[in-house]
N, C-alpha and C positions, 0 to 999 in steps of 0.2 A: 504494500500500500504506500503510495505517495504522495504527498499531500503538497499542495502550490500553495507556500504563507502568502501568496499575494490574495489567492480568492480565501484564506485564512483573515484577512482585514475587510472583504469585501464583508464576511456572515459579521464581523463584530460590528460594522456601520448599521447594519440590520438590525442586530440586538438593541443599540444606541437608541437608535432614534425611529425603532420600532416601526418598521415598513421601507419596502424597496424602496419605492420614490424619494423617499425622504434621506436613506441611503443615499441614493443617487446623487442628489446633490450635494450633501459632503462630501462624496469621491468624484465629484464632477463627472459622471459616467450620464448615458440614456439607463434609465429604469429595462430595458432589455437587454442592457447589456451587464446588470447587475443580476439580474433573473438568469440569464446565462451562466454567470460564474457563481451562481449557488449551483445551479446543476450540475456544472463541469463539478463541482465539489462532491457534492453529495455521489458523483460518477466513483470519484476518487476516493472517499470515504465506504463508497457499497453502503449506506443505510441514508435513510430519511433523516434530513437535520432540518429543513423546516415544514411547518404544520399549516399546509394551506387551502385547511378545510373553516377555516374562520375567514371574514373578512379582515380582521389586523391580523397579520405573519406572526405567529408565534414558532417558538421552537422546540424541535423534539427533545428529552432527554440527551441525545447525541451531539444536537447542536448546543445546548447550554455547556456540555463539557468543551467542546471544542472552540468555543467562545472564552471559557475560563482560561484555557491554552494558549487565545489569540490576545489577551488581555496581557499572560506575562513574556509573551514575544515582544508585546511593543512597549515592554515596561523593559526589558534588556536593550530595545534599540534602544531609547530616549537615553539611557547610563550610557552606553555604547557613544551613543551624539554629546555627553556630558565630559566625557570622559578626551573626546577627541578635541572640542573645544578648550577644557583645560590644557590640553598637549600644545598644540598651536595659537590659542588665543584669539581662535577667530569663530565670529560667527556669523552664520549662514544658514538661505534655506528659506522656503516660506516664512511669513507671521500672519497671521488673520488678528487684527483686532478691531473690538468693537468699542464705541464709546457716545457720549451725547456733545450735542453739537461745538458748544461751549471749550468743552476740554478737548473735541480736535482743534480746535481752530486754533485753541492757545497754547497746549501743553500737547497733544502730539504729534501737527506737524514740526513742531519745533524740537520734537527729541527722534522723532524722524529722519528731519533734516543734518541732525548733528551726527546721528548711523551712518547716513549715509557717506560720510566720508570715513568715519573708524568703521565701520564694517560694511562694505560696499557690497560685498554679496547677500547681501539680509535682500529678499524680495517680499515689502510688506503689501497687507493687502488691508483697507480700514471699510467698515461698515458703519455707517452710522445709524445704531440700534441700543435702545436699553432696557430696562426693568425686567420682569420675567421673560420675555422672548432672548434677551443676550442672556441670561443666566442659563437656558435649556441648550443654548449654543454652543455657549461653553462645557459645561457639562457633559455633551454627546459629541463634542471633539468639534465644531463648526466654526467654532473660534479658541485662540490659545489666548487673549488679552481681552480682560474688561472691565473699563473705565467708567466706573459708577461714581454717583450721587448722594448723600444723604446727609440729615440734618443729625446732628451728634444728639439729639436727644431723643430722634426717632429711632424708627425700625433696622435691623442690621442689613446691611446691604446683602447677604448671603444666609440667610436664615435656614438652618438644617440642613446644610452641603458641607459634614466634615470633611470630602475630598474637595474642597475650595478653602483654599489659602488667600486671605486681604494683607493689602499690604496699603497703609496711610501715604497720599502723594503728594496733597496739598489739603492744607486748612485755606477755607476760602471765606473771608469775612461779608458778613451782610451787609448794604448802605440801603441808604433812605434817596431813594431820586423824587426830586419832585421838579414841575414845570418851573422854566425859569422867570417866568412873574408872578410866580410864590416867595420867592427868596426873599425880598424884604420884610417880608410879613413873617418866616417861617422859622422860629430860633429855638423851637424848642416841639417835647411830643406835645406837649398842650396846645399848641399852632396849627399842631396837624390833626387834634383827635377830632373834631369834626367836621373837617373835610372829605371828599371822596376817593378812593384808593383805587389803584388795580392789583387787584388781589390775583394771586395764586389759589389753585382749589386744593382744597380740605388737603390736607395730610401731604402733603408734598413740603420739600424743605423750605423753598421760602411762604407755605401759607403756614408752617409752624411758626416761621419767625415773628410772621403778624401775629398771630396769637398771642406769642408768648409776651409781646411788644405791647398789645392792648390789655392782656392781665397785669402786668408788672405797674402800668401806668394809669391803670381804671376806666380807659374808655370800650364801647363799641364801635368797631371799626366801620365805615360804610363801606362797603364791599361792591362798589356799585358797576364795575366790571371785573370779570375774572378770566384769565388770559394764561396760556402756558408756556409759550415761545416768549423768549427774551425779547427779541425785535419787537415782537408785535405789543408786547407796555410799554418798552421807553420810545413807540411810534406815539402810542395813548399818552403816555406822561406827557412828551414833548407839543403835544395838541392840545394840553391842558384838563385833562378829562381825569387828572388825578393824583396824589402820589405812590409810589410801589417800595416795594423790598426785593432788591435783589440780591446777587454774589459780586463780589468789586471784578471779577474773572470776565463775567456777563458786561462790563461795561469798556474793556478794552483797554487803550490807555487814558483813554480821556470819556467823560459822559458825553452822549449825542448832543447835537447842537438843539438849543431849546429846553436843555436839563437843566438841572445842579445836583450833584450827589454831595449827600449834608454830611459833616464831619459828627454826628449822634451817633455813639455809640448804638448797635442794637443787638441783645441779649443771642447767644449760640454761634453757631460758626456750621458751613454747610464744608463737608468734610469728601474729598475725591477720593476713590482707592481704588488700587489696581488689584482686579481678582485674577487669579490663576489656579490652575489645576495643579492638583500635588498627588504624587505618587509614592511608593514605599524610596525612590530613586533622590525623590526631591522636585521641583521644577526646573523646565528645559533652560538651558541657558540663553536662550534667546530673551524668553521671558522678565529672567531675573536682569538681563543686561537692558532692557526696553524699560522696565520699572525704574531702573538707576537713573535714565534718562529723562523719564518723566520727572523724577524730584528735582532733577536737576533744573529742570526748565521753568517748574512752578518756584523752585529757589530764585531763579533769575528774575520771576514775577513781586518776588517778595512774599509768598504764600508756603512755602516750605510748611509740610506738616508738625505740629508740635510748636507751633509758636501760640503764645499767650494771648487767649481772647481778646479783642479791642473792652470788651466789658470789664475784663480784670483791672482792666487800666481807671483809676478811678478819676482821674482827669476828665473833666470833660462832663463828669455825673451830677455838676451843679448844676451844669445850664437846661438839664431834662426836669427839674422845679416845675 
């Protein structure tokens, strides 16, 4: 009996992400030509490895064992790719990563850009995708990098995935934008609490921040639009239609013309981390070298992870009276 580890990875893309097609496009194959080399397999194997008397492809006893088999082949390549890289110091090869708009634009074309000249053979590939769709991504191997979101007092970016390892990339402080003929009038939250907002929805980092911002201070916030792209509030901010909370990341180097972002402190800090898959091996070096560069980059921003809230700072706590 002889067994091809190639159509050995095609049955574990199956197992992953539970159905040919969906196979398929992790391995960038046609869906028959994935059906193909389960056959060619099962040829090669002499018994039934999958179960395709269901519509979702399950697998036979045979194919689960041979799957457990395919799992620690490509836990020896990944060491094997670990292990060449420390030899020579270079890395290379695909990257799939995914992330949300924000932190391509600032933090990973720019540690992209900086590979590209210490390791020229990295051929990355970026998706712009987040929350549970990049989390099943990652997971079932569709992407090796992702670049999430969350407000330090929320939910854990990776909640019941002990093989997902986070790693802190950038703390990203909150500001207060508002239209820029508020500004004279605006020196404090008491200036702002009855005015109109463009709010973030419920449970997301920056509509935590409003909350946490109208608890701490006693008002009800007017909530009188609510928006989830960055552009499209500080398009409303700049129109006058309100003030927002956003990430200082979100506003680039400078606020849009028709802003002002206010030097008021606001309560939490919306925190970036870079998730990876971890194996008994560790993570691939691509990974861990791609992650060094993204702090790097959010370092350059002045956002380096682990720096001390603008709220610890008690400067500045007089004039929110």
């Amino acid at each position: 009996m002889e067994l091809d580890p190639r159509r050995l990875r095609v049955l574990r893309a199956v197992a992953l992400r539970g159905g040919v097609v969906d196979a398929a496009r992790l391995l960038r194959l046609t869906p028959s030509a994935v059906s193909q080399q389960l056959q060619q397999l099962e040829h090669e194997a002499g018994v039934r490895l999958v179960d395709r008397s269901r519509r979702r492809v399950g697998l036979t006893a045979a194919g689960r064992m041979l799957v457990a088999r395919a799992e620690r082949i490509e836990q020896e390549l990944a060491e094997a790719r670990r292990e060449l890289a420390e030899l020579s110091g270079r890395v290379s090869g695909p990257v799939v990563v995914a992330g949300f708009l924000t932190a391509i634009v600032h933090l990973l074309v720019p540690a992209l850009r900086a590979m590209a000249v210490t390791h020229p053979e990295l051929r990355p590939r970026i998706l712009e995708m987040e929350g549970p769709e990049a989390l099943r991504e990652l997971r079932t191997g569709g992407v090796d990098l992702v670049v999430a979101e969350h407000d330090v007092d929320g939910p854990d970016p990776a909640p019941h995935h002990p093989d997902l390892f986070a790693e802190p990339v950038a703390d990203d402080e909150y500001r207060i934008v508002i239209p820029a003929d508020w500004a004279p009038s605006c020196r404090s939250i008491t200036d702002l609490a009855a005015r109109p907002w463009v709010a973030a929805p419920a449970g997301t980092a920056c509509g935590r921040a409003l909350d946490r911002l109208a608890a701490r201070y006693g008002f009800a916030p007017d909530r009188a639009h609510v928006c989830v792209e960055f552009p499209v509030v500080l398009a409303l901010v700049a129109a006058g239609f309100g003030a927002a909370i956003l990430p200082t990341l979100a506003l680039g180097a400078a606020p849009p013309e028709g802003t002002v972002a206010l030097t008021l402190p606001v309560p939490g800090i919306r925190r970036i981390t870079a998730l990876r898959r971890m194996s008994r091996s560790g993570p691939e070096p691509v990974a861990g070298t791609l992650v060094a560069e993204l702090r790097a980059a959010a370092a350059q921003l002045g956002l380096a992870a682990g720096r001390p809230p603008a709220e610890t700072a008690r400067a500045g706590e007089d004039a929110l009276a």
